[in-house]
N, C-alpha and C positions, 0 to 999 in steps of 0.2 A: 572792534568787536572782540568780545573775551568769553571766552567758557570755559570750564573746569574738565581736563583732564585727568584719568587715573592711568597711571604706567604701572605693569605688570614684567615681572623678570620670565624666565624659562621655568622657573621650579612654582610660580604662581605666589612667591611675595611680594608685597607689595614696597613701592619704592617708600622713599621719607615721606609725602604726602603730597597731598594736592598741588597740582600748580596749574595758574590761567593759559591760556593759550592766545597767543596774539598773531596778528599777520604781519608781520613786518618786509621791509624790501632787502633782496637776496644779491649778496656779489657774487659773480659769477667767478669762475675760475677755469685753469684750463680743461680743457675734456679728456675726460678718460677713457680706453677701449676696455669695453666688458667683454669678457671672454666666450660670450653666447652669442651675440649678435650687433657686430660693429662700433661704434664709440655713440657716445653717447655724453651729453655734455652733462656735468656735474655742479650742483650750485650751494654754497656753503651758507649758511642762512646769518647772516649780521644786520646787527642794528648798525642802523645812521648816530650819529653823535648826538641830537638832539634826542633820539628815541632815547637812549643808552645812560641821561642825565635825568631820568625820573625814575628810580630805584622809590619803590612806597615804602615807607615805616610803618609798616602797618603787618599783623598778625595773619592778615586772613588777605594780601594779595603779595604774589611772589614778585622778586625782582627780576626774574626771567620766564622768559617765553618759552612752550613746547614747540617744535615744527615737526614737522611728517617730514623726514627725509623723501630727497628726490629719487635719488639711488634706489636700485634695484634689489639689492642685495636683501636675504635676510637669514635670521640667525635663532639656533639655538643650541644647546649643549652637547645635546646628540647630533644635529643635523650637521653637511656640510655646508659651504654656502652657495647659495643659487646663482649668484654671478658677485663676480669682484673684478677690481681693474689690476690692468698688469703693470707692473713697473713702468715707471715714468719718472722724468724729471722734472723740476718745480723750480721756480725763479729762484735766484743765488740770493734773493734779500731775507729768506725763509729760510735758511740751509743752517744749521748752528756750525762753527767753526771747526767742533771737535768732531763732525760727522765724518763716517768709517773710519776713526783712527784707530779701531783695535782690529780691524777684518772683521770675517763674517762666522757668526759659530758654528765649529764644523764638526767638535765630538761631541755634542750634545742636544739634547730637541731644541727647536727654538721656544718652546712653552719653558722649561726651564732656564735656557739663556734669560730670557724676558724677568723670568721672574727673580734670577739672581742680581740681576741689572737694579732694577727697581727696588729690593732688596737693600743693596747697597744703598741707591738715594735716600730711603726712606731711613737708616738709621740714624740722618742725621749730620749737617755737614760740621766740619772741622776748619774752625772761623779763620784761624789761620793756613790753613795748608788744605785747599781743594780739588789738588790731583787727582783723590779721589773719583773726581765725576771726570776722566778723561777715561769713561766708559764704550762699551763700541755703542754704534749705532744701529739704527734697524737697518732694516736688511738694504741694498742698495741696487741700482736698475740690471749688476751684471752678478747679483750675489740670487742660489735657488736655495729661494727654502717656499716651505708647504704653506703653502695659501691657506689651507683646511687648517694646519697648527696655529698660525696665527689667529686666525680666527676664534679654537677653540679655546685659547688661552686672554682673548681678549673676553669671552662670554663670558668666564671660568672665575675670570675676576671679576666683573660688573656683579655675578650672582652674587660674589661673597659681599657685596657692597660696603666695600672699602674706600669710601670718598678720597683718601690721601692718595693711595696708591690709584685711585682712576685718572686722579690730577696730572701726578705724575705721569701718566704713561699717554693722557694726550700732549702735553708739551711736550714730551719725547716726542710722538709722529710729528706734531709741529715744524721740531730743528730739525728732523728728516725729511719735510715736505710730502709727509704719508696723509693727503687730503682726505682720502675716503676714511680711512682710519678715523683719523680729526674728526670730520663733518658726524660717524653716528656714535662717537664718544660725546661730542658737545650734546647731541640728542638726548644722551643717558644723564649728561650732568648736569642737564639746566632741572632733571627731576630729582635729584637729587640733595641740590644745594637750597638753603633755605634763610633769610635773611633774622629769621625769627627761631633757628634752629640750634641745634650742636656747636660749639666752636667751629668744629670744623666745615660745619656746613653754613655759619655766617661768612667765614672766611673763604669757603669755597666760589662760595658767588661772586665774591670782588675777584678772588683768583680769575675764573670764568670768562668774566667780562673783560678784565685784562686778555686773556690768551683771545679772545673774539675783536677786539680793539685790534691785538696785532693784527691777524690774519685780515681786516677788514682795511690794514694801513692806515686806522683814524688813530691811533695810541694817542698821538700829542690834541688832536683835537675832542679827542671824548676827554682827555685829560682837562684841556682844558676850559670845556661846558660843563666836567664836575665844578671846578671851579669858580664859571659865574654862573649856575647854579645853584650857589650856594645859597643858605636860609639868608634872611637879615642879620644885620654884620649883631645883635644885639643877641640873635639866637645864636648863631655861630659864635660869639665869646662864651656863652652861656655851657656849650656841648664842649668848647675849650677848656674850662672851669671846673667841668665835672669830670672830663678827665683828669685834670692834674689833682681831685682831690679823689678818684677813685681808685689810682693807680700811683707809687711813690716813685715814680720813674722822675718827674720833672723833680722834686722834693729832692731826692736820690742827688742829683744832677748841681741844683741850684746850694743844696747844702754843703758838700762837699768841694764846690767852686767858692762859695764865699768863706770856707774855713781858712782855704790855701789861702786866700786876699786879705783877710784879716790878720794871718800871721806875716804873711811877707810886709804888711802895712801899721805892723804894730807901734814902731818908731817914729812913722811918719806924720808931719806937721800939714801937708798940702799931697793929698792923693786924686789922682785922675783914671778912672776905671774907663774903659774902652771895651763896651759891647757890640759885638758888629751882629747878633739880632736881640735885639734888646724889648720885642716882644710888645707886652703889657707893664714892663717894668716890675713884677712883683717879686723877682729874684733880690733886686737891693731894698726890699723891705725891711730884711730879718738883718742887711749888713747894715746899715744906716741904724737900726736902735743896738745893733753891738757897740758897733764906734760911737753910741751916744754915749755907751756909758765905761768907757775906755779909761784909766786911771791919768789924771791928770787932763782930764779934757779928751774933745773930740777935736780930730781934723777936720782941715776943711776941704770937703768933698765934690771933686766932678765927676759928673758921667756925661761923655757920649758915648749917643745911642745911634746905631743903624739901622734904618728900617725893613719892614718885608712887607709884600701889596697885602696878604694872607691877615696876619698882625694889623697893621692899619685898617683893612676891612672889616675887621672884626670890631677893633673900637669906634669905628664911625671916623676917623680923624687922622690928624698926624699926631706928630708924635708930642706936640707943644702939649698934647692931652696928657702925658706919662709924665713930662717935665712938670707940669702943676700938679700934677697927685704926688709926685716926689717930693717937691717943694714944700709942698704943704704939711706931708710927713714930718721933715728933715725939719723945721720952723717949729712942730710940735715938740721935738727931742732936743730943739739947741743947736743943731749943727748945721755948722756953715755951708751952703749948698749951692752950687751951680748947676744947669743944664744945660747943657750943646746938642745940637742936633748935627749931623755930619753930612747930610742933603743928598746922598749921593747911594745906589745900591754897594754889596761889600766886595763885589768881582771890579767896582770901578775907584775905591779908594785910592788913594793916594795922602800924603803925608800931609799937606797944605789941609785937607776935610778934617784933619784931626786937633785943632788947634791946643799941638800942644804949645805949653808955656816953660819955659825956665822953676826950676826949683822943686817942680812938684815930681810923683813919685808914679810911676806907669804903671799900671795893672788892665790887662789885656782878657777881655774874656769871649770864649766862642764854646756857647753851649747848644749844641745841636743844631751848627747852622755852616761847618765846614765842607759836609760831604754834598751842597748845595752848588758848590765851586766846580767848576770842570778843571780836569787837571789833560795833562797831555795828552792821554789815553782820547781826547776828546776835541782839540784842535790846536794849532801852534800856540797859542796862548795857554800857559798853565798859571790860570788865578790861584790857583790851589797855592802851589810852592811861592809863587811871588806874593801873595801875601805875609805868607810867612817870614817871608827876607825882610818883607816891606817892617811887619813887628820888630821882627830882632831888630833892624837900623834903631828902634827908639829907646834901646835897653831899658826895657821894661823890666821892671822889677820881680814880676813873677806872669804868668799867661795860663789861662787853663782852659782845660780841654774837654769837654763831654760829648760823646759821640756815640751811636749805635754799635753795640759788638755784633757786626754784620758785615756781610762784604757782597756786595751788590755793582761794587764799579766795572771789576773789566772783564769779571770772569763769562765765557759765554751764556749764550740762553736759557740751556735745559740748566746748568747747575746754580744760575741766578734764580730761575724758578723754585729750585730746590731749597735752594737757602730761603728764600724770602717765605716759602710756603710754610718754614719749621719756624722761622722766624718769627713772624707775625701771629702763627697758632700758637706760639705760649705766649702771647701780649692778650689775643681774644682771649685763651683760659684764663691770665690772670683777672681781667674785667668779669670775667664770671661771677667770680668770686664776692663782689663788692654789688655789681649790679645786675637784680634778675631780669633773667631771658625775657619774659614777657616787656620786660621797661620800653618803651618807646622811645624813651631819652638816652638809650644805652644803644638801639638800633640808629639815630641818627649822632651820636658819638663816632659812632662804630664808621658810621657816612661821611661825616662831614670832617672826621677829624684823622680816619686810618685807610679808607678805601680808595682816596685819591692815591695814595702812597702806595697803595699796593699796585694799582690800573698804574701807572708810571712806569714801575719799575719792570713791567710782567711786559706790559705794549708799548713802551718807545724804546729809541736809542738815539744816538749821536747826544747833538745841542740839545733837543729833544725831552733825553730823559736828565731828570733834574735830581733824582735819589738813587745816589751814587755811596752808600755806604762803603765803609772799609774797616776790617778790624785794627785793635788797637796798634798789633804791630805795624802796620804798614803807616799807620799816623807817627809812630815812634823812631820812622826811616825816615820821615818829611822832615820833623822837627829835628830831628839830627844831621841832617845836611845842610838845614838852616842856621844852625849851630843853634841850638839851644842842646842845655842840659836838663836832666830831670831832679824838679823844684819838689823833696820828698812831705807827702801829707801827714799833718800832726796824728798822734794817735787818737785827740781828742772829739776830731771829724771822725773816726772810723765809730766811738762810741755813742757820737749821737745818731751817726745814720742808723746804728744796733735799735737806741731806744727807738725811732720813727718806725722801721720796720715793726715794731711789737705790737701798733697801731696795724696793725695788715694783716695779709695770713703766714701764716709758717711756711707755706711752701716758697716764699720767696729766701734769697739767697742771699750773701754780701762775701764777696772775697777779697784779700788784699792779697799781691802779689806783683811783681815787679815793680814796686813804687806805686801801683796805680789801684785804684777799687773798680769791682765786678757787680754788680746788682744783678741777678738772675732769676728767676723762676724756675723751680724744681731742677737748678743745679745748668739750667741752659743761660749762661751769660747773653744780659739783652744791652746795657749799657755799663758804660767804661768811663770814668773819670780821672783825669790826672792834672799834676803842673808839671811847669818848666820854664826856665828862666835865662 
């Protein structure tokens, strides 16, 4: 059963707009004492996993549910509050790492502490260095501060309805296990967030559902009922598609990987490229007609390809599907072509999957499919690094790198929130740009191809969570204890990824710098290419 809700703030505007109301079943949590009249148990409103995997594309129904808090409490600008719970502790699996590491603030209001804290998160994290968010925490069960301040500064900002900063400030009670806090912030922001709205309020809602995943302990299983939830593998290439030709992120990525392979392979007679996700194959399109017409002939060309369930679902098939649309390519232009399939996923390779051969010339490529790898931080097996070794053993001639300028692996909770939530809102503004708000096909893009990745990274951990970004530096510590050096890109990739951008808007970005290229929007580094050899 569904009906239309209007939510009204204290000064009587109205929130972003309508949203249905649903009833869904509630986890319960521990009980709180209210300061009026004994405890009183508390119950935080979550969808089930299968609720939580029907997100509509559609204009006119929300992806979230209003609930009527249970709680007692209520609020408004002027008023104090009618009852709140007192200090309490909350299970260690909730607790974020960095909690009270600064003390509790003692020359200042806590309306102010709050809003310097948040402040800080909100201008944006520092890909490389996020000490930054080793902020204090809220207040803790032997730390006093005023119940009535907290509250006034929690209304204080819902009225300015600032969707980023309300984000932020419940995944702060989150990693402090401040549940009442949580439970009537989720209340404010399933009205707020809108799948069919503002960047930030498209992005809000995956956010959302992520922080609600966590606290409900489904992260890996809503994760992965997005997942077989997914459209038909035929619509799903199709939402694939149109991101990569609405955004130059993949373009960005695949052009700049095959400039480096072209030069490092420009001498060579017999070249064997090594994709460990190798997709749809449409990355060696543009290399296979260069090396068609290569002076004095072309080489003769192998790829193996590694597959992902994602990728294969999408084309209906394995991968014998990419090997005959390459084939068929490579037959049309002259050039000599092989494909291998390597059977195996790229956390279980081994040298024997890669058949290589005598004579020919190694080229290694991993574009956007490294930070998929668990590295230490995540169990005694580090696929991560040992892959790496595993590379360097074949002295490959050149290896390159495309990866997210993000860092989402080991840093704790609130400041992985942080990043991911800066992160990902200049990927949604940049889709702006190319494809309008109302598009339907831009709201199931938006689904099928960016929200699993946010719910991942926002509500799992361990084995769990699979989007483990890291910036470039910390990839440039791996590949150097692996012993590779840095393989420097011609200038002539830097000026055609200039001319492709011209195809887009201006506010996108390209930087070179340390060896490597930057693509960014409005100056925020999103992805990072380089070689090494």
């Amino acid at each position: 059963m569904q009906k239309s809700q209007k939510k009204t703030i204290s000064d009587g505007s109205r929130r972003y707009g309508d949203q249905p109301m649903q009833y869904q079943e509630s986890y319960c949590w521990p009980p709180i004492q209210n300061i009026d009249a004994g405890s009183q148990g508390t119950h935080l409103s979550a969808m089930t996993a299968d609720q939580y995997c029907t997100l509509e594309s559609s204009s006119e129904t929300s992806a979230y549910p209003v609930h009527n808090s249970p709680s007692t409490a209520s609020f408004s600008p002027n008023e104090s509050v009618v009852s709140q719970p007192n200090s309490q502790s909350y299970p260690s699996d909730l607790q974020d790492s960095s909690e009270n590491a600064c003390g509790s603030p003692t020359s200042e209001s806590y309306v102010t502490h709050k809003l310097r804290e948040l402040e800080t998160a909100m201008l944006g994290p520092d890909s490389d260095n996020l000490d930054m968010y080793s902020m204090t925490a809220m207040p803790g069960p032997n730390q006093i501060v005023s119940e009535a301040e907290k509250w006034k500064f929690l209304v204080e900002m819902m009225s300015r309805g600032d969707l980023k900063e309300a984000l932020c400030t419940c995944a702060l009670a989150i990693a402090n296990g401040d549940m009442f806090t949580v439970e009537w912030l989720m209340s404010e922001l399933r009205q707020m967030v809108s799948v069919t709205g503002e960047p930030i309020q498209r992005l809000g809602a995956y956010m959302l559902e992520g922080l609600v995943a966590r606290l409900a302990s489904s992260g890996s299983s809503i994760y992965n009922a997005l997942r077989c939830k997914e459209p038909a593998g035929a619509d799903l290439l199709s939402y694939m598609l149109l991101l990569y030709e609405a955004c130059p992120y993949f373009k960005f990525g695949y052009m700049s990987a095959n400039g480096a392979i072209a030069d490092a392979m420009k001498d060579e007679i017999s070249v064997h490229i090594i994709d460990f996700q190798i997709a749809q194959g449409s990355q060696w399109v543009t290399l296979i007609q260069a090396l068609a017409g290569r002076p004095g002939g072309p080489p003769r060309i192998r790829i193996t390809g590694i597959d992902d369930s994602t990728s294969a679902y999408a084309r209906g098939g394995g991968l014998e599907i990419v090997g005959k649309r390459l084939l068929k390519l490579a037959e049309s232009y002259k050039v000599p072509f092989e494909f291998h399939t390597a059977g195996v996923s790229a956390s279980e390779i081994q040298i024997e999957n890669l058949g290589i051969q005598p004579g020919e010339a190694v080229a290694v490529n991993f574009a956007l499919t490294l930070h998929h790898l668990p590295d230490e931080s995540v169990g005694t097996q580090n696929h991560r690094d040992r892959l790496l070794r595993l590379v360097k053993s074949l002295s490959p001639k050149v290896v390159t790198l495309v990866e997210q300028e993000s860092n989402t692996n080991t840093v704790p909770f609130f400041a992985r929130f942080v990043e991911t939530l800066n992160y990902y809102l200049a990927i949604f503004e940049s889709i702006d740009v190319t494809l309008p708000r109302e598009n339907k096909e831009r709201i199931s893009v938006e689904q099928h191809c960016l929200a699993r990745e946010v719910v991942n990274i926002v509500a799992c951990e361990g084995a769990e969570r699979v989007e483990r970004h890291e910036p470039l530096g910390k990839w440039r510590s791996r590949f150097e204890m692996a012993g590779f050096t840095p393989y420097p890109l011609s200038s002539f990739v830097n000026s055609t990824i200039k001319i492709l951008l011209e195809n887009y808007s201006e506010k996108y970005t390209l930087e070179e710098r340390d060896g490597a290229l930057f693509l960014g929007w409005m100056n925020r580094p999103l992805v990072a290419s380089c070689a090494w050899r």
